[in-house]
C-alpha positions as CSV (number, residue, x, y, z in Angstrom):
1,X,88.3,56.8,173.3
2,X,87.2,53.8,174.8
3,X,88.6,50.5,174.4
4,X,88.1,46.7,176.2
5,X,89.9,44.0,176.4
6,X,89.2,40.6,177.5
7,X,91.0,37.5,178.4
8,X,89.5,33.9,178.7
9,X,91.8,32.3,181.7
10,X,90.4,28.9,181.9
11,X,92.6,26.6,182.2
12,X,96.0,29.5,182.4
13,X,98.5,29.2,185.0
14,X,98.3,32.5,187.1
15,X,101.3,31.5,188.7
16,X,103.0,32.7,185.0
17,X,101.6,36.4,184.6
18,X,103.6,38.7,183.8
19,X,101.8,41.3,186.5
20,X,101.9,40.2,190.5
21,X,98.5,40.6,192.0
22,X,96.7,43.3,193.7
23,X,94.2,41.4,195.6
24,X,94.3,37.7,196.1
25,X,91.4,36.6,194.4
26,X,91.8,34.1,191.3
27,X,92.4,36.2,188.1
28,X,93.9,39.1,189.7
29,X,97.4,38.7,188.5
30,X,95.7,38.2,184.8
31,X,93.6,41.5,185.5
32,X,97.3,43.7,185.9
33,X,98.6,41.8,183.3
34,X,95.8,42.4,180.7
35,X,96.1,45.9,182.1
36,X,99.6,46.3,180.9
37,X,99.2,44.6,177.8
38,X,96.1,46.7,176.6
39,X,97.9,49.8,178.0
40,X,100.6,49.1,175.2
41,X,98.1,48.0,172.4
42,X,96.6,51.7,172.9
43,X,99.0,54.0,173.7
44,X,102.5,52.4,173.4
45,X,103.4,53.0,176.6
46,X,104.7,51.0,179.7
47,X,102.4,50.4,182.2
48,X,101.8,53.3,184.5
49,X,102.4,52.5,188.2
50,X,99.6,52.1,189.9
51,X,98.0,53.2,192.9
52,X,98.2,51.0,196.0
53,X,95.9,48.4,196.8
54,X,93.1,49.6,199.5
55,X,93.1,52.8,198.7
56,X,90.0,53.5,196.5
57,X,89.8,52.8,192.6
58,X,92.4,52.2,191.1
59,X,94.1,54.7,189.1
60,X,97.5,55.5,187.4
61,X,99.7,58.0,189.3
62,X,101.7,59.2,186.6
63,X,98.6,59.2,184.4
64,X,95.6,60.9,185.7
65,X,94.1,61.9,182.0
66,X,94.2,57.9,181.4
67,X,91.3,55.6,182.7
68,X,91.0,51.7,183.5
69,X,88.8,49.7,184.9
70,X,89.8,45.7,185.9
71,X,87.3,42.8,186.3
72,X,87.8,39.7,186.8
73,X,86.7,36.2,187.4
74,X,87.1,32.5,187.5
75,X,86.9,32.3,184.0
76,X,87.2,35.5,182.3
77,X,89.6,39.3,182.7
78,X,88.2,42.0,181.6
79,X,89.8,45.6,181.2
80,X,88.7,48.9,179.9
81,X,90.7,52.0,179.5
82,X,89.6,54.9,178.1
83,X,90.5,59.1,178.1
84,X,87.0,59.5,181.0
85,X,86.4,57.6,184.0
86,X,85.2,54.5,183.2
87,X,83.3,51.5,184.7
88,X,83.4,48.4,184.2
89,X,82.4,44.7,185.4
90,X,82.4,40.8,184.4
91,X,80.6,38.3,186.3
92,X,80.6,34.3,185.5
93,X,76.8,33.3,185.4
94,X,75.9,30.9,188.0
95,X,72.8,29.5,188.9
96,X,70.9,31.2,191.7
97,X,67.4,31.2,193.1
98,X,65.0,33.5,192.5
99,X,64.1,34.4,196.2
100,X,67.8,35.6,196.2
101,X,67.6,37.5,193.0
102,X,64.1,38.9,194.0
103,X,66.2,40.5,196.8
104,X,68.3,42.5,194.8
105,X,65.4,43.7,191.8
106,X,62.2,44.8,191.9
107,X,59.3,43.7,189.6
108,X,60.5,46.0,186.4
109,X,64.4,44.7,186.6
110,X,62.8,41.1,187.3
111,X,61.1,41.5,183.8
112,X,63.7,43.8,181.8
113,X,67.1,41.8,183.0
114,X,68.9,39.0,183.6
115,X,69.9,38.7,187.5
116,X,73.9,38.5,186.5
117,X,73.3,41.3,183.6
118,X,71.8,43.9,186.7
119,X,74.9,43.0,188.9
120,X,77.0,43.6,186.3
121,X,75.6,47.5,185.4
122,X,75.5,48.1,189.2
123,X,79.1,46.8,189.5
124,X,80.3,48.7,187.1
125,X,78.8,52.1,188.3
126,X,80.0,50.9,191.5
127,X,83.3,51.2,190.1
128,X,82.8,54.6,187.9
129,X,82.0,56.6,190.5
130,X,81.5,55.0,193.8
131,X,77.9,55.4,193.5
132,X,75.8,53.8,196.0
133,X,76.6,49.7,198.0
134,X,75.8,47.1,195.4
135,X,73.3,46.2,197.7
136,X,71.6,49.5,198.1
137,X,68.3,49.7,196.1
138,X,69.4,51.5,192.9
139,X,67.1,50.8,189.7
140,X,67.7,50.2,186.7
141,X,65.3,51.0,183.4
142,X,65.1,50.0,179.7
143,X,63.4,51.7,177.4
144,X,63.7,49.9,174.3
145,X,67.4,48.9,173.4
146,X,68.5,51.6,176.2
147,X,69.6,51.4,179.8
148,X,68.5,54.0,182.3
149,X,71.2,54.2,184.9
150,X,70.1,55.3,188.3
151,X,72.7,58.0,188.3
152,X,72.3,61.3,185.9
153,X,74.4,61.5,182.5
154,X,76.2,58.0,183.2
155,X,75.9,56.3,179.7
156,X,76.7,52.2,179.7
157,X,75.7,49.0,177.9
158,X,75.9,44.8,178.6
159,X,78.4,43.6,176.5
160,X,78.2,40.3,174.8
161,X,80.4,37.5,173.8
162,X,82.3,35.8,176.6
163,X,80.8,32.7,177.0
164,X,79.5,31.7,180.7
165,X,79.6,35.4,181.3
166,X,77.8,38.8,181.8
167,X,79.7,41.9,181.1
168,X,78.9,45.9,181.5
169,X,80.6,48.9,181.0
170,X,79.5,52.6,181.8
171,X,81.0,56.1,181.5
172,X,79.5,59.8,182.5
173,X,79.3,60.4,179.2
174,X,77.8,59.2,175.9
175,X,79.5,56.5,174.0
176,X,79.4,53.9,171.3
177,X,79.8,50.6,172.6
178,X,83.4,49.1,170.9
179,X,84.0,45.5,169.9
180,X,86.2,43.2,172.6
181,X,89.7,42.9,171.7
182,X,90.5,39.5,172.8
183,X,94.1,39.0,174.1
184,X,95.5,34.9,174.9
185,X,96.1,34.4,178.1
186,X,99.2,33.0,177.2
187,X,100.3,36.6,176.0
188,X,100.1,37.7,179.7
189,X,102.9,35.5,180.4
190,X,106.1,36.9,181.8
């Protein structure tokens, strides 16, 4: 079971989530809140406490069969839970220079993705597993429609459809990609 949900927070008052923050970057309060809300959408439950803030990823203490993953940015949440470890990562695009993103990918990635899409499957391995700095040199492949992760039996895809955005998710495991679910910010409210 994998499932993600997404919230577009443009123009939302943080200051009204329902969640407090664990970190103090924008969005963060949304990212707890979405948490919560998609935690009842799929298994009807209250949102499990979570671990504290520092401490590693992230992870429910009363629930260690149940996965998450939070991203977040100045525009966009995004939240996957799921019944593996999962791995996941949004990033607003921005305009940046290509001697910077020539630092980060080598001639294949340079051809085969989008600067913003290849921070956003590192990132999100990053979070699986702890694999590797986001800096470190780990290479990623297509072949055809498919992403080679760096890292053996670790499955993930981009995901489309939030505008301004770039989006991945992975798992150790193989998977179908699922649709968003989309979620007002405005149902994050307390």
């Amino acid at each position: 079971m994998l499932a993600i949900y997404c919230t577009d927070i443009r123009g939302a008052d943080e200051r009204k989530a329902r969640q407090r923050p664990r970190s103090p970057q924008k969005g963060s309060a949304f990212g707890v809140s979405l948490l919560e809300y998609a935690v009842w959408q799929e298994w009807r439950v209250p949102l499990p406490e979570l671990s504290p803030p520092g401490q590693g990823k992230p992870v429910f203490l009363s629930e260690p069969e149940k996965h998450f993953s939070i991203s977040h940015t100045d525009t966009h949440v995004l939240v996957a839970l799921s019944d593996a470890p999962v791995g996941a990562d949004v990033q607003t695009r921005r305009s940046i220079t290509e001697q910077s993103a020539r630092v980060l990918m080598d001639d294949t990635e340079w051809v085969q993705f989008e600067f913003h899409d290849l921070w956003c499957l590192r990132e999100s391995l990053y979070k699986l597993n702890g694999a590797g700095h986001l800096r470190e040199v780990l290479r990623f492949r297509r072949v055809g429609d498919e992403i080679l992760f760096p890292v053996p039996d670790v499955t993930g895809y981009l995901i489309s459809g939030l505008e301004g955005c770039a989006a991945a998710v992975c798992q150790e495991r193989h998977f179908v990609l699922p649709g968003l679910r989309w979620a007002d910010a405005a149902e994050l409210y307390a």
